[in-house]
C-alpha positions as CSV (number, residue, x, y, z in Angstrom):
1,X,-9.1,-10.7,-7.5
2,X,-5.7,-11.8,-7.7
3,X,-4.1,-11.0,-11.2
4,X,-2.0,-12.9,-13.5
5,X,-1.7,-9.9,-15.4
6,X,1.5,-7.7,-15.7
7,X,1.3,-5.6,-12.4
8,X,2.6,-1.9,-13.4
9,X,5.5,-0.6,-10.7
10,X,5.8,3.4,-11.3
11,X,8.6,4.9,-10.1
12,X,10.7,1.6,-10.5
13,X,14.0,2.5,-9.5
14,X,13.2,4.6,-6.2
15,X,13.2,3.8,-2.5
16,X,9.7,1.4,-2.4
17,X,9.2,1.1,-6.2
18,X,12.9,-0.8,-6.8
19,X,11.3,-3.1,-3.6
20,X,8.1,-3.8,-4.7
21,X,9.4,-5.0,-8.3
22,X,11.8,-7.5,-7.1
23,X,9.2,-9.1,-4.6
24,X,6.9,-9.3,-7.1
25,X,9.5,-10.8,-9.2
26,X,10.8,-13.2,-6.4
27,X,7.0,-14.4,-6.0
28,X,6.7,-15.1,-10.0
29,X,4.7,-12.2,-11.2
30,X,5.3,-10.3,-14.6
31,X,6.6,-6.7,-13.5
32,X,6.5,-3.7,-15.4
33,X,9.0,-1.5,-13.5
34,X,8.5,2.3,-14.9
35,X,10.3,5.4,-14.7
36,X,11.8,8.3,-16.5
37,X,14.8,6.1,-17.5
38,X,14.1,2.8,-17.4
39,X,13.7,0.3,-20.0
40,X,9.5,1.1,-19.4
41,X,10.0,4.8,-19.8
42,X,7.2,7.3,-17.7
43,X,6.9,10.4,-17.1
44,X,4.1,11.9,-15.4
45,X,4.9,15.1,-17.3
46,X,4.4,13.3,-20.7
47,X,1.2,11.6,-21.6
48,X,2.6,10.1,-24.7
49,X,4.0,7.5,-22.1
50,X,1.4,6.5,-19.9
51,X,-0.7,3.8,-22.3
52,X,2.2,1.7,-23.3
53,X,3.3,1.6,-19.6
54,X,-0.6,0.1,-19.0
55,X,-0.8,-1.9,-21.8
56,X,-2.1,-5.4,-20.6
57,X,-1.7,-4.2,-16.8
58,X,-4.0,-5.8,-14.4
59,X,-2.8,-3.7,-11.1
60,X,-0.4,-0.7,-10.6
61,X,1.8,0.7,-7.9
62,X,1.3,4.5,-7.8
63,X,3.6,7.4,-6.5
64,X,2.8,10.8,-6.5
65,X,3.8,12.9,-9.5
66,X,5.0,16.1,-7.2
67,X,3.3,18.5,-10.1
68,X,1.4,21.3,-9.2
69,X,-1.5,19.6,-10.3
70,X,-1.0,16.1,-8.8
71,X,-4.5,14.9,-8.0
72,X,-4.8,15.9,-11.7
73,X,-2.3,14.5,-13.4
74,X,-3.2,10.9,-11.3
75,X,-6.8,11.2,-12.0
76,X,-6.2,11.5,-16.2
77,X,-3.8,8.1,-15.0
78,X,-6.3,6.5,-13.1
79,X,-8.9,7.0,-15.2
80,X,-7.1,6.0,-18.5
81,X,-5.7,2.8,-16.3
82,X,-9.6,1.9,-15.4
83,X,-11.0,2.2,-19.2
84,X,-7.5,0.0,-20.1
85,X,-8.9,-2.6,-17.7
86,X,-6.6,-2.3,-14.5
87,X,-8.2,-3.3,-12.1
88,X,-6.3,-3.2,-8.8
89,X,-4.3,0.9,-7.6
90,X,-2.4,1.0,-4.7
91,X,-1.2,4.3,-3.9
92,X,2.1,5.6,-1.9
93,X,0.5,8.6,0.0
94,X,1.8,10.0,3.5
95,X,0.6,10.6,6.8
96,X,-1.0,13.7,5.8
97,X,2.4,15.7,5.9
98,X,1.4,17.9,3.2
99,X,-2.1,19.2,4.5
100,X,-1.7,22.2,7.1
101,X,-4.8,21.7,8.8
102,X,-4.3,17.6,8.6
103,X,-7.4,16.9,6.0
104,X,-7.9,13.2,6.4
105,X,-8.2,12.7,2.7
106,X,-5.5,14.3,0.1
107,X,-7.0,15.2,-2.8
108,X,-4.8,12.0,-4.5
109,X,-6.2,9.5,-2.4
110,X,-9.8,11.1,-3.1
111,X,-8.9,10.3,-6.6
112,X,-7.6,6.9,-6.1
113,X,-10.9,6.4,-4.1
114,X,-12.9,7.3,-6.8
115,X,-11.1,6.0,-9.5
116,X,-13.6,2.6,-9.9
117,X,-11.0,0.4,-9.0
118,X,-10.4,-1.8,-6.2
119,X,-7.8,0.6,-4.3
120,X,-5.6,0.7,-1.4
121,X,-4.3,3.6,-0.2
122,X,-0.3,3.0,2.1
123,X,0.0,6.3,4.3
124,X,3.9,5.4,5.6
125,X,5.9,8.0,8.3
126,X,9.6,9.1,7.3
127,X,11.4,6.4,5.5
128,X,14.3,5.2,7.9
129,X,16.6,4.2,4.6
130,X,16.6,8.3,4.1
131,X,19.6,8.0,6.5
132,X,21.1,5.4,4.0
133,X,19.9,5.8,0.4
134,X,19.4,10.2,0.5
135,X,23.2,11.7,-0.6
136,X,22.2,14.4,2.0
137,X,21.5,12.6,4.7
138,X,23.8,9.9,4.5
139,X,26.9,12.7,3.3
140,X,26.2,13.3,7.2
141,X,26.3,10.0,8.8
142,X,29.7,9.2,7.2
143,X,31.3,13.3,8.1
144,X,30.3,11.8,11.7
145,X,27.7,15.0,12.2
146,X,23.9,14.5,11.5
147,X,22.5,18.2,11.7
148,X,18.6,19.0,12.0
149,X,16.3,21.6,13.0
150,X,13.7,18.8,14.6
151,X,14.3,19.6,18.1
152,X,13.7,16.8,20.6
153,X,10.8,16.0,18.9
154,X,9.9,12.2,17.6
155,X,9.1,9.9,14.7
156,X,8.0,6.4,14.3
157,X,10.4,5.4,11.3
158,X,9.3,3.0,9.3
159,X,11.6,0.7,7.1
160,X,11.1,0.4,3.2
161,X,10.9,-3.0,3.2
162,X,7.8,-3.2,5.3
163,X,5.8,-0.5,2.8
164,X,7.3,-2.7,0.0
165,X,5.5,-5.6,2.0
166,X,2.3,-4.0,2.1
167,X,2.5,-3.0,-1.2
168,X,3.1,-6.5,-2.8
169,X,0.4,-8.0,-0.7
170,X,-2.2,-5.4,-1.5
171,X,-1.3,-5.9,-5.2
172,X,-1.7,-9.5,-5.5
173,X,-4.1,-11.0,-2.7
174,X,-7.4,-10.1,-1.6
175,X,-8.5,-9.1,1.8
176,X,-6.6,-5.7,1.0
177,X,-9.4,-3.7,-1.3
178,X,-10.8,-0.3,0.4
179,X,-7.8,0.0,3.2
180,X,-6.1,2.9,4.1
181,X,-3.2,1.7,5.9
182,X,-1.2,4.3,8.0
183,X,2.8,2.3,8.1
184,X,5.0,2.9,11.2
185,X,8.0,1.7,13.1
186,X,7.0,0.2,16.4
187,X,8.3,2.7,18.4
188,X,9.1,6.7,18.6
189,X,12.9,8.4,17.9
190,X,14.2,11.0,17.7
191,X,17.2,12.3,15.3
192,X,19.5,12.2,18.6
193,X,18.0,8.5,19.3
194,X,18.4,7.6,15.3
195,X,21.7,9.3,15.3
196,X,22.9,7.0,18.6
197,X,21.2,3.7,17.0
198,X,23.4,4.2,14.0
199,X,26.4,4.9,16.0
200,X,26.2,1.9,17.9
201,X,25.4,-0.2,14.7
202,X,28.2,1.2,13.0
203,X,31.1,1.4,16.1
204,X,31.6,4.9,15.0
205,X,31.1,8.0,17.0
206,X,28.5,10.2,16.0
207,X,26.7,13.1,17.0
208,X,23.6,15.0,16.6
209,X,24.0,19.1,16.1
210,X,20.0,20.6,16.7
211,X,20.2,24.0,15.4
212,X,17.8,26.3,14.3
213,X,15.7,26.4,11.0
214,X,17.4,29.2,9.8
215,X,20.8,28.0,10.4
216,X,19.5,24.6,8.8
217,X,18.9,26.7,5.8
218,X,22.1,28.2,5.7
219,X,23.4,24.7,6.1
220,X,21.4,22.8,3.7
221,X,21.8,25.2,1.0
222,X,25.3,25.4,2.1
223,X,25.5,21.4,0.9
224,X,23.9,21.7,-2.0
225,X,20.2,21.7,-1.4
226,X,17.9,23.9,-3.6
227,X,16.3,26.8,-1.1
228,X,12.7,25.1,-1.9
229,X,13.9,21.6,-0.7
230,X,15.5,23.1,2.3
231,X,12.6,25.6,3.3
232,X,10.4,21.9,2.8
233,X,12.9,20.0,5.0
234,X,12.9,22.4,7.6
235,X,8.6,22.4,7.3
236,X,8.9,18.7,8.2
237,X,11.7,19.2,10.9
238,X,9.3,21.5,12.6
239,X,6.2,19.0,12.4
240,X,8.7,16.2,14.0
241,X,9.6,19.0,16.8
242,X,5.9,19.3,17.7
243,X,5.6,15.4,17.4
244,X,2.6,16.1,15.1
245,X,2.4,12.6,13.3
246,X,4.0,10.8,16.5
247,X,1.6,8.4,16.9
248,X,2.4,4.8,16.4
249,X,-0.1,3.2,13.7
250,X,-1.4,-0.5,13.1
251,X,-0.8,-1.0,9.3
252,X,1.7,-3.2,8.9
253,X,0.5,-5.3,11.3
254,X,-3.4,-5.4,9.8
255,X,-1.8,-5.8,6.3
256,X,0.8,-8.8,7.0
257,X,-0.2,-10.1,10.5
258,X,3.3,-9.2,11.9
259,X,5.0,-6.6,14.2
260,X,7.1,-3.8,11.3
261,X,11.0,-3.8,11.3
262,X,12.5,-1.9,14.6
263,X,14.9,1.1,13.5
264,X,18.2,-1.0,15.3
265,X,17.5,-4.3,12.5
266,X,17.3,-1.5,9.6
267,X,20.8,0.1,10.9
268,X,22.6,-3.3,12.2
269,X,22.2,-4.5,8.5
270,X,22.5,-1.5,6.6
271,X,25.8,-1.0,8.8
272,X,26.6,-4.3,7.3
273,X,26.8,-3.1,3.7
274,X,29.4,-0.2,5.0
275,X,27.3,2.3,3.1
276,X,28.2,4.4,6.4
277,X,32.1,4.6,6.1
278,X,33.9,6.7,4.4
């Protein structure tokens, strides 16, 4: 099932998309990178943009829209996608983070599922380039202080560059069709242990300030952060303290045969770029 075809990339410029187009590039494949201003303009809020984006597409990268009506919104996609002949969806998900109660399926995977193409669904943990490529949480590495309300709770960070990875392979060879791959680090941190690894990476001294969620609000908001993102922050600070998605998972290796990127390789190279100094 491998295509020849352009392969769609939505969401083109962001953390994973901006990866998956230049390894698809690198490996010779016509990319169609999309997003709201890019030179393949999308927006999931406009319909009027989604057919030329799929024009000719034989497989498509898919990120969530973050509308109310998400499952939705990607099922008109999907569905429009499947009629113009794609035949390949892989879809950025999460480990469940949004779900209270921890449904196994979101309702945009269930679309995905049912969509009548051959799908793959990539269910990563937190991204570990959040610490370099978020203003908010890199504006704390460099002022030396990283502040959170997760406790001593952990997370098995996993690097971009292994969800981009998965992503190309899952676009363009078989084997992949009907996975659900849940992507992690190989091991568990937490923000005091991340905050240490990058310290040591960078030869600076940093520290890690636990307070409580409603002193993180007052903090966050205090940066800049809109109360809804902070209030969601803290929601996911909380979930890290309880170590609800601790659990190491398997995708990367069933997906590319090899062990994922350990947290101290992501911050010994991003160190590298001096994205961390002032």
């Amino acid at each position: 099932m491998t295509t020849t075809r352009p392969i769609l990339v939505l969401g083109g410029t962001g953390k994973t998309g901006r990866r998956v187009a230049s390894r698809l590039r690198e490996r010779g494949h016509e990319v169609r990178a999309a997003s709201r201003n890019g030179p393949a303009r999308f927006d999931w809020s406009d319909e009027s943009t989604w057919e030329p984006v799929l024009k000719g597409v034989g497989a498509a990268y898919l990120i969530d829209s973050q509308l109310d009506d998400a499952a939705g919104t990607l099922r008109d996609f999907s569905r429009l996608a499947v009629d113009g002949g794609v035949e390949r969806l892989v879809l950025l998900s999460n480990r469940d983070w949004v779900v209270p109660a921890g449904e196994e399926k979101l309702p945009s995977e269930r679309v995905v599922r049912e969509s009548g193409a051959a799908w793959t669904i990539l269910k990563p943990a937190w991204f570990a380039q959040n610490f370099s490529e978020d203003a908010f949480f890199r504006r704390q590495i460099v002022d030396g202080d990283v502040v959170t309300s997760a406790g001593d709770g952990v997370e098995p960070f996993v690097d971009a560059d292994d969800i981009a990875d998965v992503a190309v392979a899952a676009l363009t060879q078989d084997g992949h069709a009907g996975q659900s791959y849940e992507l992690t680090g190989p091991r568990r941190l937490s923000l005091a242990a991340v905050t240490a690894e990058i310290a040591r990476a960078t030869g600076r001294r940093l520290t890690h300030h636990p307070i409580s969620p409603a002193d993180h609000m007052a903090y966050a908001t205090g940066r800049g952060l809109s109360e809804d993102y902070a209030a969601l922050l803290n929601t996911l600070y909380a979930w890290i303290g309880e170590n609800r998605f601790a659990d190491l998972a398997d995708g990367v290796q069933r997906a590319l045969g090899r062990e994922p990127r350990d947290f101290t390789d992501y911050a010994r190279h991003t160190a590298a770029t001096g994205v961390w100094h002032r």
